[in-house]
C-alpha positions in Angstrom: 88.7 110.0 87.8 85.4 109.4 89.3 85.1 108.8 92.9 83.3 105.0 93.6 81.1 104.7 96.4 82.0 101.7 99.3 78.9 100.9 99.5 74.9 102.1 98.8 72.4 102.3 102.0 68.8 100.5 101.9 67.5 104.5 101.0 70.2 104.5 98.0 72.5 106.7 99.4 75.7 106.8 98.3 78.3 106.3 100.7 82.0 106.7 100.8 84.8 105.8 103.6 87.9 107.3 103.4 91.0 107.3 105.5 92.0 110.8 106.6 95.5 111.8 108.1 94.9 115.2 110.2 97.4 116.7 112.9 99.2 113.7 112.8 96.1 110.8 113.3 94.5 109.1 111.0 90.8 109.2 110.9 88.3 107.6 109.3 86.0 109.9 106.9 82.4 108.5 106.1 81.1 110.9 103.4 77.9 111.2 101.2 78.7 110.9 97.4 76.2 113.0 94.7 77.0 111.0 92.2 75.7 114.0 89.5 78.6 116.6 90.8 81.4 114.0 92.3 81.3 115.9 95.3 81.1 114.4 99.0 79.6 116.0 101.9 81.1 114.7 105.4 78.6 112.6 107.8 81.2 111.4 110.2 85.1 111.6 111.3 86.0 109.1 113.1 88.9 108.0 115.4 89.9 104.7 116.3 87.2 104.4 119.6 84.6 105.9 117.2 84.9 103.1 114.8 85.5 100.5 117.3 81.8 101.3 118.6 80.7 101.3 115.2 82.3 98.0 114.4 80.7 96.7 117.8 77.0 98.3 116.7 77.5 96.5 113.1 78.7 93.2 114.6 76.0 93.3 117.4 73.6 94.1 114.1 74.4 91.7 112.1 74.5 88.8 114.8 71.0 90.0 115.9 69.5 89.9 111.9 71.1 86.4 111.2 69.8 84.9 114.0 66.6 85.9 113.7 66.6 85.4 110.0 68.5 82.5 110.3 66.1 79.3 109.0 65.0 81.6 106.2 68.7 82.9 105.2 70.3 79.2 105.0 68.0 77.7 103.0 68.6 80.8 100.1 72.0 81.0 100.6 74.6 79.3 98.4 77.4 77.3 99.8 79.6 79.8 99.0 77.6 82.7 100.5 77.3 80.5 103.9 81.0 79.9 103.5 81.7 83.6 103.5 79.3 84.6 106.4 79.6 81.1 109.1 83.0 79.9 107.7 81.1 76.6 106.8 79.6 74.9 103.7 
């Protein structure tokens, strides 16, 4: 079975998350995929404050980039796309 990447960066990188259980914690394991071999190569472990600042860098990201993009997004965005991102038609 192939490993499936979680999701592909702006540079095309393939990137996989992963939970981890090690020593009795469970971390989260952000990996690399080459997609030719199937192999991953590890680019962060992290721990439950780790990815809380990385879910606060994303969120403070993604506010920042919608609100300045924000008259150009709405009027491409279907209802069902604004539905998903402002919980509104």
């Amino acid at each position: 079975m192939s490993t499936k990447p979680t999701f592909t960066d702006v540079d095309g990188k393939k990137v996989v998350c992963a939970f981890l259980d090690q020593n009795g914690f469970e971390y989260l394991e952000v990996s690399l995929l080459d997609e030719a071999t199937g192999s991953t190569e590890r680019a962060l472990l992290l721990n439950m404050y780790d990815a809380k600042k990385l879910h606060d860098a994303t969120n403070q990201f993604m506010q920042r980039t919608i609100a300045r993009n924000f008259a150009d997004m709405n009027g491409q965005l279907s209802p069902t796309e604004r539905e998903e991102m402002f919980g509104e038609d």
